[in-house]
ZADREN-884904 format. One record per residue (C-alpha): residue number from 0; residue in three letters; x, y, z. Coordinates in Angstrom, 2 decimals. Each point is the difference from the previous one (the first is absolute). Layout:
seq	type	xx	yy	zz
NUM	Ala	X	Y	Z
...
END
This chain:
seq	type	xx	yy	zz
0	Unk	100.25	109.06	66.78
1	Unk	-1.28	1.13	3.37
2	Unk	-1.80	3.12	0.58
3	Unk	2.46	2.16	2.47
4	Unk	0.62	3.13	2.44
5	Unk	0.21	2.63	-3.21
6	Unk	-1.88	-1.95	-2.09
7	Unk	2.91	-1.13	-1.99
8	Unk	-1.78	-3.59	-0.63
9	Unk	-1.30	1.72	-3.70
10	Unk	4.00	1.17	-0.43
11	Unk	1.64	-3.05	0.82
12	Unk	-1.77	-2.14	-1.95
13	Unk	1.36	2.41	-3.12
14	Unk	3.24	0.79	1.58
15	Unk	3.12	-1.49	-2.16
16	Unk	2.36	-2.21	1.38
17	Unk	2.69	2.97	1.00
18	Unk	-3.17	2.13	2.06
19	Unk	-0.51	-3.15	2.01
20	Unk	4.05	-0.39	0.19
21	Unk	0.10	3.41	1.37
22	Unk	-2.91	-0.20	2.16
23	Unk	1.95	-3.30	1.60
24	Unk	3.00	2.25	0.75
25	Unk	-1.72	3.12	1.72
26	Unk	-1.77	-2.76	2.11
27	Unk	3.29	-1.73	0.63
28	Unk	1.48	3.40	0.99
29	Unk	-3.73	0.95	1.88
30	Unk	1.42	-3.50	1.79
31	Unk	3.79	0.82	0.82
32	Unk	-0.84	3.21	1.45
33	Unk	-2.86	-1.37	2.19
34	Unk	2.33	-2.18	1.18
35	Unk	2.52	2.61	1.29
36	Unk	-2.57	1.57	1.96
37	Unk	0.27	-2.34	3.36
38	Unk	-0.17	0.19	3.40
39	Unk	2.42	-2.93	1.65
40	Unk	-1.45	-2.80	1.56
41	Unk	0.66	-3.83	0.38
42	Unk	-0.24	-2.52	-1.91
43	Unk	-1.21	3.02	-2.64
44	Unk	0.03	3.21	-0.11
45	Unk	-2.74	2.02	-0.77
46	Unk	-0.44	1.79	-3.24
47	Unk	-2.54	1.40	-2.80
48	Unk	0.25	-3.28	-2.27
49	Unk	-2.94	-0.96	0.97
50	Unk	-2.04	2.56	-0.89
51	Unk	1.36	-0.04	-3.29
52	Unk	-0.49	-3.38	-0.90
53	Unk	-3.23	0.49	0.65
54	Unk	-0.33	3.50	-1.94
55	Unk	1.72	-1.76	-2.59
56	Unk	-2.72	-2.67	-0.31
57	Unk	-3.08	2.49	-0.19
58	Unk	1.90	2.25	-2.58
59	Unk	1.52	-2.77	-2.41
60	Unk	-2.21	-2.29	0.54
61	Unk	0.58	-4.01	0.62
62	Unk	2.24	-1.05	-2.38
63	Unk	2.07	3.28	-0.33
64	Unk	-0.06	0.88	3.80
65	Unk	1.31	-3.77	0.86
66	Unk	2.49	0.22	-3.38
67	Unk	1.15	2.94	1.61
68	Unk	0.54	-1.41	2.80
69	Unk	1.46	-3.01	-0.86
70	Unk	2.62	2.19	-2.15
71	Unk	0.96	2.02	3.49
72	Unk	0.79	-3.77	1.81
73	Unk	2.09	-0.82	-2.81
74	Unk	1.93	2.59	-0.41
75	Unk	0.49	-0.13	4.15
76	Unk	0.91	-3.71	-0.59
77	Unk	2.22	1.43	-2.39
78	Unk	2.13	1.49	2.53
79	Unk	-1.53	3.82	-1.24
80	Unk	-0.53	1.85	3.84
81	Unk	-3.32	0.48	-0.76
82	Unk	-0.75	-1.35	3.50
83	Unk	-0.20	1.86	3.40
84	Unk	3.31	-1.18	1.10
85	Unk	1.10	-0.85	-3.89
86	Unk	0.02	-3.16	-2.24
87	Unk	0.73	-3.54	-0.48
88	Unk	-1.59	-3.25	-0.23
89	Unk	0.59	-0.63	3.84
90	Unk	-2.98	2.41	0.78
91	Unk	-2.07	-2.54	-0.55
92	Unk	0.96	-2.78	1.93
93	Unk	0.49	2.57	2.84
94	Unk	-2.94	1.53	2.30
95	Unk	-1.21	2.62	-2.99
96	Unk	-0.24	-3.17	-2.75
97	Unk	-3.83	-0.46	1.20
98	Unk	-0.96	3.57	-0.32
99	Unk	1.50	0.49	-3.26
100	Unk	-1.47	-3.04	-1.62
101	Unk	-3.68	1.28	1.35
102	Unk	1.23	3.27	-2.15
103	Unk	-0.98	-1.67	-3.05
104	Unk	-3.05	-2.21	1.57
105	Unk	-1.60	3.70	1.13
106	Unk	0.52	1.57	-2.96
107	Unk	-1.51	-2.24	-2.54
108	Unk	-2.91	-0.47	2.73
109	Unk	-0.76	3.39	0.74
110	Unk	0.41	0.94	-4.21
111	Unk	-2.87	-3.13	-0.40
112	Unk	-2.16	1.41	2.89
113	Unk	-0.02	3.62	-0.91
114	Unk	-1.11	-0.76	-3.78
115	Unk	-3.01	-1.63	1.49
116	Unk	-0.48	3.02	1.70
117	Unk	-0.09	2.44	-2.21
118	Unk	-1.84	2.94	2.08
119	Unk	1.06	-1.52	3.59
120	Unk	-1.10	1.76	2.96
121	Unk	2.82	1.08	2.63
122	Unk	-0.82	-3.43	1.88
123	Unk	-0.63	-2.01	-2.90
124	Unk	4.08	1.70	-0.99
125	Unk	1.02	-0.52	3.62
126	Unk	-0.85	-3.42	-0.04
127	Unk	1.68	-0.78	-3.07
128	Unk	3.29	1.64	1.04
129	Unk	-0.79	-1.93	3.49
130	Unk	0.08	-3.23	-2.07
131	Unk	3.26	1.14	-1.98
132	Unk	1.51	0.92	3.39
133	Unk	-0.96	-3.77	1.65
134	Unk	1.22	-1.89	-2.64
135	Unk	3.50	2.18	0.50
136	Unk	0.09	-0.24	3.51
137	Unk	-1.22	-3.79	0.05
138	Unk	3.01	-1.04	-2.41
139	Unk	2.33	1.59	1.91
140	Unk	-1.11	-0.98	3.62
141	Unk	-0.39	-3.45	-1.42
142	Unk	3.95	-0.02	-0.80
143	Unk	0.95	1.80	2.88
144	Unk	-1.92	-2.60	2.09
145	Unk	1.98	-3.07	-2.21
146	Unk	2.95	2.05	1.24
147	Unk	-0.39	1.10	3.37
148	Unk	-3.17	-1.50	1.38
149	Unk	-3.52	0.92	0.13
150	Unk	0.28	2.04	2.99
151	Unk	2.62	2.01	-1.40
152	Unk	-1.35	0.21	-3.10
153	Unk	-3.06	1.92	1.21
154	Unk	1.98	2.38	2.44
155	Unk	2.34	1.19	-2.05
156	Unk	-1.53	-0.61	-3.27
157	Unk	-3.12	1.15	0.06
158	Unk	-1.06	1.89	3.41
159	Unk	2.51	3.34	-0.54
160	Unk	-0.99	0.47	-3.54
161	Unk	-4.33	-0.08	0.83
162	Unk	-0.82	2.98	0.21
163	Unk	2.68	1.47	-2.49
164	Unk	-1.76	-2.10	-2.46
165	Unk	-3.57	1.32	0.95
166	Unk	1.09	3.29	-0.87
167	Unk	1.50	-0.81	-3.27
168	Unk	-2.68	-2.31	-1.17
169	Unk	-2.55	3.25	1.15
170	Unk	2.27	2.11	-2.11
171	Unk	-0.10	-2.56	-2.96
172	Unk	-3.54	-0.34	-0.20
173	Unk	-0.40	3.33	0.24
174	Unk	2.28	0.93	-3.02
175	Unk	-1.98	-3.06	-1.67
176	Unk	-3.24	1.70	0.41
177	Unk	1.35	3.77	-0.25
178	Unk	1.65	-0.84	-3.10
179	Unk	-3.09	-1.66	-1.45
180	Unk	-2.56	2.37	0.94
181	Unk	2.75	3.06	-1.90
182	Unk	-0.32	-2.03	-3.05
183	Unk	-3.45	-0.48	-0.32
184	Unk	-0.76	4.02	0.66
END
């Protein structure tokens, strides 16, 4: 198991089958309320997810951070509202599909990255959020750009959200490096 934000790689690799269940739900609900916080734009609106996904990664690690994941997308397949503008299977044939499917990608990615990391520095965090981050937005621009055309794509996909994401993936390695340096005192 991977080493994490509160250290919870020793933990996990002990916790039962119904600690790991219930870790999957608080980071399913950690994931439904990020989504709710949004501010509207076209062809997606902006919200918090990613910044979980990727919080997700560092603190569960790999294979629970991309399980957990994976769990949130299914139960939004589902039809659950756990989306910003609720559920179904058509979200991801529709302009978000990209961006959700990097969800997963990011979170097993930046879960791998951090365990190799183990006493990161605020860049060496920052660039593996960054990474997490460019593997969301490159999924999703890449469908978006299947759907609407490159040039779209970029404008509206990528180009309102920058710097948004800079400051989240400053706060995330932060909290990365915060939380790390608390548990080690």
């Amino acid at each position: 198991m991977n080493d994490a934000i509160l250290n919870a790689a020793r933990p996990l690799r002990r916790a039962t089958g119904l600690t790991q269940a219930g870790l999957v739900l608080a980071g399913v609900a950690i994931l439904t309320a990020s989504a709710k916080f949004q501010v509207p734009f076209w062809p997606a609106p902006m919200t918090m997810q990613t910044l979980a996904v990727l919080m997700l990664g560092a603190a569960y690690g790999a294979r629970l951070g991309s399980g957990t994941v994976i769990a949130y997308l299914a139960l939004g397949a589902a039809g659950a509202p756990v989306f910003a503008a609720g559920g179904g299977a058509a979200y991801f044939v529709g302009p978000t599909g990209g961006y959700l499917v990097g969800f997963a990608l990011a979170a097993f990615v930046v879960g791998s990255l951090i365990a190799q990391r183990p006493r990161a520095s605020l860049v060496g965090a920052f660039a593996v959020v960054l990474a997490g981050d460019a593997i969301i937005f490159g999924c999703g621009v890449g469908w978006l750009a299947v759907l609407f055309g490159a040039g779209k794509a970029l404008a509206y996909g990528l180009a309102p959200f920058a710097l948004a994401e800079l400051l989240k993936l400053a706060l995330g390695a932060s909290l990365i490096v915060g939380v790390r340096r608390l548990r080690r005192a």
